[in-house]
C-alpha positions in Angstrom: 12.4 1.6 -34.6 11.9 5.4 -35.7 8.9 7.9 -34.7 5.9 7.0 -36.6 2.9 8.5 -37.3 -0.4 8.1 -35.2 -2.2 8.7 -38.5 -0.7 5.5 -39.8 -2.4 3.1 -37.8 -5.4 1.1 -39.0 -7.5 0.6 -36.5 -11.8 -0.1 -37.0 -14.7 1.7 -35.5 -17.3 -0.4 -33.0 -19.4 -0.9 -36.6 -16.3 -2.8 -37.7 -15.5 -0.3 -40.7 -12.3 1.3 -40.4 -11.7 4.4 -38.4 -9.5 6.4 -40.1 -7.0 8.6 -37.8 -6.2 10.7 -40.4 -9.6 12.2 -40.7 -8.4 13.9 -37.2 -5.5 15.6 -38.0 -5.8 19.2 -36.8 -7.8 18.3 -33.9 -6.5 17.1 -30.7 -7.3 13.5 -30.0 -8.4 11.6 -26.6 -7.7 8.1 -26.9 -9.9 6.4 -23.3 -9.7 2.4 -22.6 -13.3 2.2 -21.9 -15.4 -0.5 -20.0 -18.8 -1.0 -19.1 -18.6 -2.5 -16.2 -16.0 -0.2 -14.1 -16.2 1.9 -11.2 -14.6 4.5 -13.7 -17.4 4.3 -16.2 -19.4 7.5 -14.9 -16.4 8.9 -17.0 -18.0 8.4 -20.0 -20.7 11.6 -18.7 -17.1 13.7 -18.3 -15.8 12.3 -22.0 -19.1 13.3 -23.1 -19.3 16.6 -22.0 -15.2 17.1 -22.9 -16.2 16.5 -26.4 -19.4 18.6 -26.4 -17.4 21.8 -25.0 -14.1 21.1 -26.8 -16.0 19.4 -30.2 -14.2 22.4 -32.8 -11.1 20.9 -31.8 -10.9 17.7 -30.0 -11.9 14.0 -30.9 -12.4 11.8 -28.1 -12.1 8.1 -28.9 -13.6 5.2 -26.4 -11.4 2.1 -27.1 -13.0 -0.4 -25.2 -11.1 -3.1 -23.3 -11.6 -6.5 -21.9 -8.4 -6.8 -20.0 -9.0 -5.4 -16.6 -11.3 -7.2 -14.6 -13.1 -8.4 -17.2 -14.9 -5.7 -17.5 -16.3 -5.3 -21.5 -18.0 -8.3 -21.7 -20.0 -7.3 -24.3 -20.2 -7.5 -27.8 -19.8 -4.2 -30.3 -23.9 -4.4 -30.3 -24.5 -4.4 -26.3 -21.2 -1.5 -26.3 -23.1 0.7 -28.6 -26.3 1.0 -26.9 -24.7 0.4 -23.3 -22.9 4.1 -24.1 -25.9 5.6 -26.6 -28.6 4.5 -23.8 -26.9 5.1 -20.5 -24.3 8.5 -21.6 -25.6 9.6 -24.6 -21.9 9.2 -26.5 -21.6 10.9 -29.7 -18.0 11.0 -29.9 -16.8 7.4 -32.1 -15.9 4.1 -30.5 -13.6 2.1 -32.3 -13.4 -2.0 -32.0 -12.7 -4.2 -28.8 -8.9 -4.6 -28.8 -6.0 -5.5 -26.4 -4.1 -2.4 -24.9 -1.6 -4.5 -23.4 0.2 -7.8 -23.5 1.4 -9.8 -26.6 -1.7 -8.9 -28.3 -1.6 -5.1 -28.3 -3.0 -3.1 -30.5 -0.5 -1.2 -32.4 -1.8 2.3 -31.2 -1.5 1.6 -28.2 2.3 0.3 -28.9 2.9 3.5 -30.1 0.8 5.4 -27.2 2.9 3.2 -24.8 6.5 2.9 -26.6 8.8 6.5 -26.3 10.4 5.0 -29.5 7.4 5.1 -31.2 5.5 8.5 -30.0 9.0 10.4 -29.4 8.0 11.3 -26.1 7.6 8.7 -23.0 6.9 5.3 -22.4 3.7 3.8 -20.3 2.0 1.2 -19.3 -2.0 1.1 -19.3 -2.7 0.2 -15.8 -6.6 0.0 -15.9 -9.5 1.2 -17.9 -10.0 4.3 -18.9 -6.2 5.7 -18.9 -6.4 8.6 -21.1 -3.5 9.6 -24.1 -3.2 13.0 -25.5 -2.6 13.7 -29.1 -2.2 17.7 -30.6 -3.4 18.4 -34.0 -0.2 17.5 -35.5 -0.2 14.1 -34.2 2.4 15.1 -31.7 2.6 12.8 -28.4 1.5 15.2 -25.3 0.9 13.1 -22.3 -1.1 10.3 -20.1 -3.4 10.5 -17.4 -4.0 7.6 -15.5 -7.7 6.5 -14.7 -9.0 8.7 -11.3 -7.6 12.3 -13.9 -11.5 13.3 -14.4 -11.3 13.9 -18.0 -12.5 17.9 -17.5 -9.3 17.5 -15.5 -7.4 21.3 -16.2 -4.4 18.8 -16.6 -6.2 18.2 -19.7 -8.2 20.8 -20.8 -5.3 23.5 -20.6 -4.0 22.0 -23.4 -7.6 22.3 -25.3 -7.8 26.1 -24.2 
């Protein structure tokens, strides 16, 4: 398998209507497992504010997850509001998926897969792991869970 583009993948929003990577290229993207039920999910006030400060040039992206913990119970409805009503999330959500397993999505086999992203391989070891994308759908990194996403490990890359 060759490098492929991260703008390739299909992938749908929460509202089940497709979220097309593409319409980021030229802005860094920050792809987060998200959950509602995680010790982690105060993040989603960090992710928030990330894409507030950074919005000219970043897109976050919340991918929720059911696979640690059972943690995103819910359905796309009781996602929605959980992050409208309890963070205030602008930035877009896309659909419950697998980030792991024979069921992973295929952007997160290519977030995971050096073959794939030209640059390292991971494994998503709980929610709200964090991938970095530049604005020329370039691979740049991982950060696992406790990286605070105003973390200079990732905003020096947003400066």
């Amino acid at each position: 398998m060759n490098k492929t583009s991260i703008y390739d993948i299909k992938i749908n929003g929460l509202n089940g209507k497709p979220l097309h990577l593409s319409d980021f290229k030229y802005k860094y993207i920050l792809f987060v497992n998200v959950a509602s039920k995680c010790g982690f999910t105060p993040q989603y006030k960090g992710l928030q504010e990330l894409s507030d400060t950074y919005k000219d040039k970043l897109v976050i992206i919340g991918v929720p997850c059911n696979q640690f913990g059972k943690q995103e119970p819910g359905s796309a409805e009781d996602i929605e509001s959980f992050c409208e009503i309890n963070y205030g999330v602008t930035f877009p959500i896309s659909e419950k998926i697998d980030v792991k397993g024979s069921n992973q999505h295929p952007l997160y086999t290519w977030l995971t897969q050096k073959q794939l992203n030209g640059k390292s391989n991971s494994k998503v070891k709980w929610n709200f792991q964090k991938y970095l994308v530049d604005p020329q759908g370039e691979f740049i990194d991982y950060y696992y869970s406790i990286t605070s996403p105003t973390s200079s490990k990732i905003t020096k890359h947003l400066k």
